[in-house]
C-alpha positions as CSV (number, residue, x, y, z in Angstrom):
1,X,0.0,0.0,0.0
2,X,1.5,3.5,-1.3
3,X,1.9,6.4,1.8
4,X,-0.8,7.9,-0.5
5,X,-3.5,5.1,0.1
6,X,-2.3,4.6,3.6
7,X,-3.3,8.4,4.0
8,X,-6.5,8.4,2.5
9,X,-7.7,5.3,4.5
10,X,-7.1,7.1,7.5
11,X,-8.6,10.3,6.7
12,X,-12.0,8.1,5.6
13,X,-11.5,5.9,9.0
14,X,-11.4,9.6,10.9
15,X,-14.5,10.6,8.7
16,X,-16.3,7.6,10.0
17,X,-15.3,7.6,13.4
18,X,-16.7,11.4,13.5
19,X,-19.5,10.4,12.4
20,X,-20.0,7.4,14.5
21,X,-19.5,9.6,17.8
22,X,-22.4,11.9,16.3
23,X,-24.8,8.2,15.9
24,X,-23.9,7.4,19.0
25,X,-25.0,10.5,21.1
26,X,-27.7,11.4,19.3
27,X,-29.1,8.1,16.9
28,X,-28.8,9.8,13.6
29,X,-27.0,12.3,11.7
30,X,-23.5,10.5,11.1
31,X,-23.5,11.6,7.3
32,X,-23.8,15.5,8.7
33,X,-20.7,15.2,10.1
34,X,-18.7,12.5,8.0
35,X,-20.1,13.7,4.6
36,X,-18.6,17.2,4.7
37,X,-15.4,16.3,6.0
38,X,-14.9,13.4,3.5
39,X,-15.9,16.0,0.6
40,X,-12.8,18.5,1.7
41,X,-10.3,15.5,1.4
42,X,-11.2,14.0,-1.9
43,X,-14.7,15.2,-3.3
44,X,-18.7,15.0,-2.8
45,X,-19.3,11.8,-5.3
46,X,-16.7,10.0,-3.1
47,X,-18.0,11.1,-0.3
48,X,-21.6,10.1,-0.7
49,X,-20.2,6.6,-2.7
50,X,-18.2,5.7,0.9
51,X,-21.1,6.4,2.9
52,X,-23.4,4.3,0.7
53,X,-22.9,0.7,2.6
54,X,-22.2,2.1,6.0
55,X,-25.8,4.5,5.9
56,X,-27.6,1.4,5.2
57,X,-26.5,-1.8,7.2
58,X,-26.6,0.2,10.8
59,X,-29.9,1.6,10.0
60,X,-31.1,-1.8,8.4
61,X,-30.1,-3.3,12.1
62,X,-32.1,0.0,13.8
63,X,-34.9,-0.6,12.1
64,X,-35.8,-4.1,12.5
65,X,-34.5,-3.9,16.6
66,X,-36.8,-1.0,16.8
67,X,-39.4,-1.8,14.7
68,X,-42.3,-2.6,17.1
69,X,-41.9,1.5,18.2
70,X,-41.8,3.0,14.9
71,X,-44.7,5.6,14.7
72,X,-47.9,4.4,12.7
73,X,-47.5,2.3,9.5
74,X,-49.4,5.3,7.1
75,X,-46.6,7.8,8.3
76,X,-43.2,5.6,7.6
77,X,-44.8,4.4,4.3
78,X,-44.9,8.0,3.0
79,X,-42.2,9.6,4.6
80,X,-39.9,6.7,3.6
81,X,-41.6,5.8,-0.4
82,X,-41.1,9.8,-0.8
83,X,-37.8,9.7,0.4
84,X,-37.1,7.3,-2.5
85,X,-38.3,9.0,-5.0
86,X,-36.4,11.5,-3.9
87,X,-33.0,9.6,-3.5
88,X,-33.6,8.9,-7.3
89,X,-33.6,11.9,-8.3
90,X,-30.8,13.3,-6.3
91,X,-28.7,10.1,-7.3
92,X,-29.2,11.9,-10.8
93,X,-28.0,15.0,-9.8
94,X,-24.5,13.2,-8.1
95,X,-24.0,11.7,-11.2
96,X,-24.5,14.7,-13.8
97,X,-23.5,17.8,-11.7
98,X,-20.2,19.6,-11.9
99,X,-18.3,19.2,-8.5
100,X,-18.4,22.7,-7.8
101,X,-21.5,22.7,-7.2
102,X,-22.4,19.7,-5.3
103,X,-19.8,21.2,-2.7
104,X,-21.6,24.4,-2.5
105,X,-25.1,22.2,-2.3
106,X,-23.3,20.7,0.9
107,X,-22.4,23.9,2.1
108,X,-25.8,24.9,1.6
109,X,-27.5,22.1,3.5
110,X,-25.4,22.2,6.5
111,X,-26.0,26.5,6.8
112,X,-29.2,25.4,6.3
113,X,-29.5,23.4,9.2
114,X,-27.0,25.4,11.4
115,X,-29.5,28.4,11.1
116,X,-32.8,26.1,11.4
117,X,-31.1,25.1,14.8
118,X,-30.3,28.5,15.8
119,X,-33.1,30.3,14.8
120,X,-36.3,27.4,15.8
121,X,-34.8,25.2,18.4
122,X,-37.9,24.2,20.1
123,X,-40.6,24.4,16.9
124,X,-42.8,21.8,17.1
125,X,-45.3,19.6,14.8
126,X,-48.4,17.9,15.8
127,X,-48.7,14.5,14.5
128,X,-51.5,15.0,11.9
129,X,-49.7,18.1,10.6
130,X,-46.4,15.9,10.5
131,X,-48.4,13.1,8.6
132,X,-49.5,15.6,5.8
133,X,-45.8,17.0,5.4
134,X,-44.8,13.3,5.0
135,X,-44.6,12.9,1.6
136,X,-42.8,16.1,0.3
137,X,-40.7,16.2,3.2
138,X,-39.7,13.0,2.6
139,X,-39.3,13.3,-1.1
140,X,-37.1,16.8,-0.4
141,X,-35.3,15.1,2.1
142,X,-34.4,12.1,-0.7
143,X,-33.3,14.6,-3.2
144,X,-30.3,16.1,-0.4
145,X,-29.1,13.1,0.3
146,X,-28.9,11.2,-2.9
147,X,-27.3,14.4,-4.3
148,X,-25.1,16.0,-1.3
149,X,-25.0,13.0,0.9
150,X,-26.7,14.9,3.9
151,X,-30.6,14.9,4.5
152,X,-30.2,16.3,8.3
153,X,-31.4,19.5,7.6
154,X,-35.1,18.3,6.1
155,X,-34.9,14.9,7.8
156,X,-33.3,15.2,11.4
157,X,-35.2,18.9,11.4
158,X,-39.1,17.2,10.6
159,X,-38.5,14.3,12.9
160,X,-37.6,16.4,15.6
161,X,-40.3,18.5,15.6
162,X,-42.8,15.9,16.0
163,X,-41.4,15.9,19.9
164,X,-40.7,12.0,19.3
165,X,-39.2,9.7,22.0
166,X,-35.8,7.8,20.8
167,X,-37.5,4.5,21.0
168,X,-39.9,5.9,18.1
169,X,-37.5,8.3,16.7
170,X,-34.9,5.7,15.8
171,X,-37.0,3.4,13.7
172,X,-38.6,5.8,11.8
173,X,-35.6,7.5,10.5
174,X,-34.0,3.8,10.6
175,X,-36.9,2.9,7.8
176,X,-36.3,6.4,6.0
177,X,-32.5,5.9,5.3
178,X,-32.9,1.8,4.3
179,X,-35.7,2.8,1.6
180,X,-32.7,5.8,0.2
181,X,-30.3,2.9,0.5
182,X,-32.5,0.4,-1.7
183,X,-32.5,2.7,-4.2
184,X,-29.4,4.6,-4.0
185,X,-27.1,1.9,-4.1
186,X,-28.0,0.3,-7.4
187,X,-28.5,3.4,-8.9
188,X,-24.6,4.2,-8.2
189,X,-23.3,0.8,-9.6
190,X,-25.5,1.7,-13.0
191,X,-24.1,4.7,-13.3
192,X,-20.3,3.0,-12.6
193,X,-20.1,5.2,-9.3
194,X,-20.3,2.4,-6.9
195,X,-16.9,0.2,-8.0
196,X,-15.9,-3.1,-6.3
197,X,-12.8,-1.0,-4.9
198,X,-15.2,1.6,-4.2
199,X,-17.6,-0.8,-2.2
200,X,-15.0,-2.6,-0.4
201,X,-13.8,0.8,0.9
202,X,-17.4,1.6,1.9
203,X,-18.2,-1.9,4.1
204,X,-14.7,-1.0,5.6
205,X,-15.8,1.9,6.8
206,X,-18.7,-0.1,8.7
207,X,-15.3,-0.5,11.1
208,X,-14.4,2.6,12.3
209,X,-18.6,3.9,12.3
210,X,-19.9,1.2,14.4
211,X,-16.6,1.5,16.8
212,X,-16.8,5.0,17.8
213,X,-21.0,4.7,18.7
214,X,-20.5,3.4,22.1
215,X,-18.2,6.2,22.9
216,X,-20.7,8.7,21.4
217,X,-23.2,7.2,23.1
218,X,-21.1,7.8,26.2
219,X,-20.3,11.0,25.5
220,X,-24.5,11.4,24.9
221,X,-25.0,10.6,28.7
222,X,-22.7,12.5,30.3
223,X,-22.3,16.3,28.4
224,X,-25.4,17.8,28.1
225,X,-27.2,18.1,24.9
226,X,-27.1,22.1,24.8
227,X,-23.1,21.6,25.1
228,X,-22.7,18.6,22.6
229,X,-25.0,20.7,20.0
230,X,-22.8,23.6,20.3
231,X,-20.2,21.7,19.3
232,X,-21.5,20.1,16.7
233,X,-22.7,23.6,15.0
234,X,-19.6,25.3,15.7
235,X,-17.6,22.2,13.7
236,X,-20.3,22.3,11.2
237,X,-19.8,26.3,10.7
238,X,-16.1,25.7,10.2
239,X,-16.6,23.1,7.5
240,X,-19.3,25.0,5.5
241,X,-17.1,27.7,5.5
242,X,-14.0,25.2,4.4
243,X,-16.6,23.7,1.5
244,X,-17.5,27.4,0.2
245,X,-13.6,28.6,0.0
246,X,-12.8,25.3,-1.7
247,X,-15.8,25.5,-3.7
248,X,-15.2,29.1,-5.4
């Protein structure tokens, strides 16, 4: 193995681990961190390729543990059949867009959710509004992460405004990011994204990911969430700031 290759296996293992910590503490959102910092290193098609494998199997395991907590059947149907559509679709834009500007779409979707944060911390849905929002939600929340590898800002944002306990929380998004993953996937091996080198580097990564989530989920229980989420946004800042420069 060349010092080159050494090199960029660590920096992906790093990227995972991140993002790991972030599953860990919180459940979700290990692409929000992982994603952007994979994209400085090499670019956003590799980044979202590597995190194929490793966004699927963990939340395949979520889902079927947690199933029997998951809110209502009509609810994960839409939200996760939307997000489908939508994966397709953004899967499309990975493969046809100039780099340039799937960096700055990054960029974009972690400012997004850095200011949704700041600005609405505590906005809240009722269930039967959250049902209706469902389906476009969903499909919008596809669309970022088939094409920038990050959904947090639609996904994370909806889910957490419905006030939901972890136990139903999980499985929900759990079901959301398999139904992306059932789609995505083949859709990157068509379009000759998804090599065997490339997927053998993305079930490695299932390593470092699954490693670091009992020390997030550690960390989760003994720093308090207003702490750990000002860290997280601060990190984020710095790396949508990083993926704009490098961008333009």
């Amino acid at each position: 193995m060349s010092p080159a290759d050494l090199e960029s296996l660590l920096v992906v293992a790093f990227g995972f681990a991140v993002g790991g910590l972030l599953k860990g503490a919180t459940g979700a959102g290990a692409p929000l961190l992982a994603v952007p910092l994979l994209s400085l290193y090499f670019d956003v098609r590799f980044a979202v390729i590597i995190f194929s494998i490793p966004n699927l199997v963990p939340n395949l395991w979520q889902a079927w543990a947690y199933r029997r907590t998951a809110l209502p059947r009509p609810f994960v149907l839409r939200f996760a059949l939307a997000g489908m559509l939508g994966a397709g679709i953004g899967t499309w834009i990975l493969a046809t867009a100039p780099l340039e500007k799937l960096m700055l779409s990054v960029a974009a979707a972690v400012t997004l959710y850095i200011v949704f944060r700041l600005v609405r911390p505590h906005w809240r849905l009722d269930y039967a509004h959250g049902l209706r929002l469902a389906a476009p939600v969903g499909t919008l929340a596809g669309i970022l992460q088939g094409a920038s590898g990050v959904s947090a800002p639609v996904s994370l944002t909806f889910l957490n405004s419905l006030g939901l306990e972890r136990s139903q929380f999980v499985p929900t998004v759990s079901m959301f990011f398999v139904g992306l993953g059932v789609v995505q996937i083949p859709m990157l091996i068509g379009y000759g994204m998804l090599t065997p080198r490339l997927a053998l580097w993305s079930a490695a990564a299932l390593v470092p990911l699954i490693a670091a989530m009992p020390l997030g989920a550690r960390i989760g229980r003994h720093v308090s969430r207003e702490v750990f989420d000002r860290i997280i946004l601060a990190l984020l800042a710095a790396l949508a700031i990083k993926l704009v420069v490098e961008a333009l």
